[in-house]
C-alpha positions in Angstrom: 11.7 8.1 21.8 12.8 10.2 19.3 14.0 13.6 20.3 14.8 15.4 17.1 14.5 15.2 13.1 18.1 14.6 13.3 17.8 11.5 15.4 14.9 10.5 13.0 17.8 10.8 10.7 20.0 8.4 12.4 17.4 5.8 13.4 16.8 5.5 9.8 20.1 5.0 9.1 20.4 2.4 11.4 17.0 0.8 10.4 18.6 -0.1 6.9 21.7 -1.1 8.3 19.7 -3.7 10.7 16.9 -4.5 8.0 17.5 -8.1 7.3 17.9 -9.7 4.6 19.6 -7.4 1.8 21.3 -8.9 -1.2 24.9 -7.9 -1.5 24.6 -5.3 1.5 25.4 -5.3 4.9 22.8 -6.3 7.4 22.2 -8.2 10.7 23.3 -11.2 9.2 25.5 -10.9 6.5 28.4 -8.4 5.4 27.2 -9.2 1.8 30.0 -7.9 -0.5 31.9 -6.2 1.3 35.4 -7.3 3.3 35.8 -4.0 5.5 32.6 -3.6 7.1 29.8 -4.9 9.7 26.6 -3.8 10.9 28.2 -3.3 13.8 30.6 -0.7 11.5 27.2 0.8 10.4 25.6 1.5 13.0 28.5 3.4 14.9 28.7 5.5 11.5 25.1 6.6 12.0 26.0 7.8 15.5 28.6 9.8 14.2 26.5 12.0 12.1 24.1 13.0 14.9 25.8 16.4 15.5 25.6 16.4 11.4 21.6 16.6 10.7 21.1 18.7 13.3 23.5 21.2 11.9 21.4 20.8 9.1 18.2 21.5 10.7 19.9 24.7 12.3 21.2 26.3 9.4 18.3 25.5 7.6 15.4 26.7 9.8 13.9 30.0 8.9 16.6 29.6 5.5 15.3 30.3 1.8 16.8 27.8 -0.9 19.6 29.8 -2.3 23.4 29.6 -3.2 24.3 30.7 0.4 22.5 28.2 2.3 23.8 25.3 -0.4 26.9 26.2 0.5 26.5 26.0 4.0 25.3 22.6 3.4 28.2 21.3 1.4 30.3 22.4 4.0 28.5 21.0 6.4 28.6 17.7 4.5 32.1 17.7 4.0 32.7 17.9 7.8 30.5 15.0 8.4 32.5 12.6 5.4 35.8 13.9 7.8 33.6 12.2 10.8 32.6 9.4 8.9 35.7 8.7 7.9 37.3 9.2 11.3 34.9 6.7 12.8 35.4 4.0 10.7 39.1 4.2 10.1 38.7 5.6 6.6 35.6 3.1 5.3 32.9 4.7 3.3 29.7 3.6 5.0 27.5 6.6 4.2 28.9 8.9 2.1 25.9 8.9 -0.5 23.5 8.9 2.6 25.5 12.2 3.8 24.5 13.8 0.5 20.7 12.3 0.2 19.5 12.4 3.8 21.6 16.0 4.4 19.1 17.0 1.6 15.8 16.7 2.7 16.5 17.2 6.4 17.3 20.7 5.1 14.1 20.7 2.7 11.8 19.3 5.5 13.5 22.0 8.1 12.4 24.9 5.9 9.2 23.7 5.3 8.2 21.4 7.8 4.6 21.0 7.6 5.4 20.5 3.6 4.1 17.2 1.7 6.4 14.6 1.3 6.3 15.6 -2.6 7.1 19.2 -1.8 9.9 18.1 0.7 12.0 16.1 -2.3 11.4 19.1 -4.6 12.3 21.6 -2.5 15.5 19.0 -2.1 16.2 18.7 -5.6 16.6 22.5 -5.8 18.7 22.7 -3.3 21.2 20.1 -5.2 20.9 22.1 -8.2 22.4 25.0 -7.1 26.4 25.5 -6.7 28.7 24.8 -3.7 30.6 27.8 -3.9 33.3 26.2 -1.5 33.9 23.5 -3.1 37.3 22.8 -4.3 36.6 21.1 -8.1 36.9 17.4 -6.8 38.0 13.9 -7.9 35.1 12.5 -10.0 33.0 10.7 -8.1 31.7 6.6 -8.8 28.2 8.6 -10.2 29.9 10.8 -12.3 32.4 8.1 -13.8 30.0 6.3 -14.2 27.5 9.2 -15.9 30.2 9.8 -18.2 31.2 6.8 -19.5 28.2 4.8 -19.9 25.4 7.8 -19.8 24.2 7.0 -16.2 22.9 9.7 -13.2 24.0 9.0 -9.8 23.1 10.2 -6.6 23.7 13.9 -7.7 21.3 13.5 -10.9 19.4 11.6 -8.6 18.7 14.1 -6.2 18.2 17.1 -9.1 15.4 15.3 -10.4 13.8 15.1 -7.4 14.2 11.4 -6.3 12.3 10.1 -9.2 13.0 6.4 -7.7 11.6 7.4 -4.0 8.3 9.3 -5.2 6.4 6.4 -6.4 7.4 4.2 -3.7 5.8 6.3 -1.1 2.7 5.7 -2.2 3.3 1.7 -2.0 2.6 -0.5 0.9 5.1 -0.8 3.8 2.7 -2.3 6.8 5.2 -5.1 6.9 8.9 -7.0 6.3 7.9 -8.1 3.3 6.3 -5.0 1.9 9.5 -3.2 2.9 11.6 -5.9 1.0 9.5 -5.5 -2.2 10.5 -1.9 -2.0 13.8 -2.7 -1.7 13.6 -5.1 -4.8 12.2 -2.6 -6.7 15.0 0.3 -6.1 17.3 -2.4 -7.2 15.5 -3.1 -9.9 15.3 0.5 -10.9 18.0 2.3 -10.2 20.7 2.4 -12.1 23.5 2.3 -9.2 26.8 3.0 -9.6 28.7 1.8 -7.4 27.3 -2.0 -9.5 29.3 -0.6 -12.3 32.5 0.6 -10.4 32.8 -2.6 -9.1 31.7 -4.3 -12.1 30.2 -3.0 -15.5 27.1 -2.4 -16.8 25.9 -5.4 -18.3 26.2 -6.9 -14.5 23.5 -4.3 -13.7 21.2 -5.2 -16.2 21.6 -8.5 -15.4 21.2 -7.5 -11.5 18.0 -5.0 -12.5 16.5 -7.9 -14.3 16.7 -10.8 -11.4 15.1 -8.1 -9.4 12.3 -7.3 -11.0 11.5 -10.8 -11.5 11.3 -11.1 -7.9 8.8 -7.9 -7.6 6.9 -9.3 -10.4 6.2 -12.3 -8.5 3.1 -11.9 -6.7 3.9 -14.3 -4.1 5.8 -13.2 -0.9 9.6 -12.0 -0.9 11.0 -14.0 1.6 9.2 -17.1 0.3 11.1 -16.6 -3.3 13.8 -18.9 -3.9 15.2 -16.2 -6.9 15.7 -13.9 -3.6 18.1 -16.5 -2.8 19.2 -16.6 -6.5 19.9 -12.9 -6.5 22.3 -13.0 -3.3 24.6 -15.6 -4.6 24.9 -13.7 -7.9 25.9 -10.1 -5.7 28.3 -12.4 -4.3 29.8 -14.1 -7.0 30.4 -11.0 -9.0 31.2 -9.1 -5.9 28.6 -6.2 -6.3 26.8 -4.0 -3.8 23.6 -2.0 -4.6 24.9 1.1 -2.0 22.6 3.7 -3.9 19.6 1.7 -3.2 20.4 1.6 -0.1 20.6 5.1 0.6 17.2 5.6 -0.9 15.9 3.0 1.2 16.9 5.1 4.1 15.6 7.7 3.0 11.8 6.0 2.0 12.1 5.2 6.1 13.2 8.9 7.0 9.9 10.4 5.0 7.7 7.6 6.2 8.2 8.0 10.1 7.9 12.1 9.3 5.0 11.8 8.3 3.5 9.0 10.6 5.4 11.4 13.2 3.0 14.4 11.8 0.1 13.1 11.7 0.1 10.9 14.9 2.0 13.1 17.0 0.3 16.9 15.7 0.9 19.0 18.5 4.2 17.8 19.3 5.1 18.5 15.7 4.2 21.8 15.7 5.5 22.5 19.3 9.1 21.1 17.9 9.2 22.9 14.6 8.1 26.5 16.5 11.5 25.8 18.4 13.4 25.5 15.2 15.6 28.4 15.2 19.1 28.9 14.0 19.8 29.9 17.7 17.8 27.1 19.4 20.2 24.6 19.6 18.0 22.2 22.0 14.7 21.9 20.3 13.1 18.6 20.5 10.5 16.4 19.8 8.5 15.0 22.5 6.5 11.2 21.7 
């Protein structure tokens, strides 16, 4: 049962942590790329930034999209990287997630009865206003990477109003291996940066290409031996696709919200006429 938009949050971040299999990621089965981390790792991450989306909700509630409440937000998000942090002994599990799932749980808390297209605009101009707190940071991957080799990241991302989320909302996802296709395609798509840190940008392309050979095929996924193809190469070169997964997460997030909305009406609007900044205990009943 979930009781909140914040743990609809978490169970989506736990979803793609557990969705099995993912080519140079983390899942139930494999730590793809990465030395310093587990599912396990991942899924005690999510836990931790419970307290973080509904923050979010409550600040957001009854809030108009302006520079005060983006500040809020940063702030907000900042606190939750110190958690993250904390929790996994200083590993960076979901630092991008922080940023694009803090995002539209704010969006969808203003305007909760919004369509999914309104909620990821409403998002993007939120990240396009200032953090007046913020202290001018190290550059991130994204903007390195933005810089040197004319790339967005999850910032631009986000600005644009998840132009690599919209259309994939409107694809299938009734099973695994509609789900996989749509991870195939975010890989295939996005230009991620944390490929190119770890790597350069000819290893994306070559990485974008493999995948959207496998999405071009019209047989299934799993039965795909270039699916098999594509993890050995995220392993050999030692590459993970971390700002797909985020999106991914956050396709799950806006599917079960609206699933949640239509299937579950009156509990919907029951929860959201207990959003206020000073209801602290709203919940959602299924």
């Amino acid at each position: 049962m979930m009781n909140s938009i914040a743990e609809l949050a978490v169970a989506a971040l736990k979803w793609e942590a557990n969705f099995t299999p993912k080519p140079g990621l983390v899942d139930a089965v494999s730590n793809g790329a990465h030395q310093d981390m587990d599912v396990t790792l991942f899924r005690r991450s999510a836990t931790s930034l419970s307290s973080y989306f509904e923050s979010i909700v409550q600040v957001s509630s009854g809030a108009t999209i302006d520079r005060s409440l983006r500040t809020k937000i940063g702030a907000l998000g900042r606190q939750a990287e110190a958690t993250m942090y904390q929790t996994t002994n200083g590993v960076n599990t979901h630092k991008g997630a922080i940023w694009t799932l803090g995002l539209l749980v704010s969006s969808l808390a203003i305007t909760p009865d919004a369509a999914l297209a309104d909620i990821l605009t409403g998002a993007a101009a939120l990240a396009s206003l200032p953090d007046e707190k913020l202290v001018a940071p190290k550059k991130s991957y994204g903007e390195q990477a933005q810089q040197k080799y004319g790339l967005g990241g999850a910032k631009a991302e986000a600005q644009q109003a998840f132009p690599h989320i919209a259309p994939l909302l409107q694809w299938p996802l009734n099973s695994q291996d509609d789900w996989l296709r749509v991870l195939l395609q975010l890989y295939a798509t996005v230009d991620d940066t944390n490929i190119v840190h770890r790597a350069d940008l000819a290893t994306l392309r070559n990485f974008q290409k493999q995948a959207q050979q496998i999405v071009a095929d019209e047989q299934p996924v799993l039965a795909n031996s270039r699916l098999r193809e594509l993890d050995r190469f995220t392993l050999k070169m030692n590459i993970s696709p971390g700002g797909s997964a985020d999106l991914f997460a956050a396709i799950r997030f806006l599917t079960w919200i609206n699933i949640y909305r239509e299937e579950h009406e009156s509990s919907w609007k029951n929860y959201i006429s207990h959003l206020k900044p000073q209801n602290l205990s709203a919940t959602l009943s299924m």
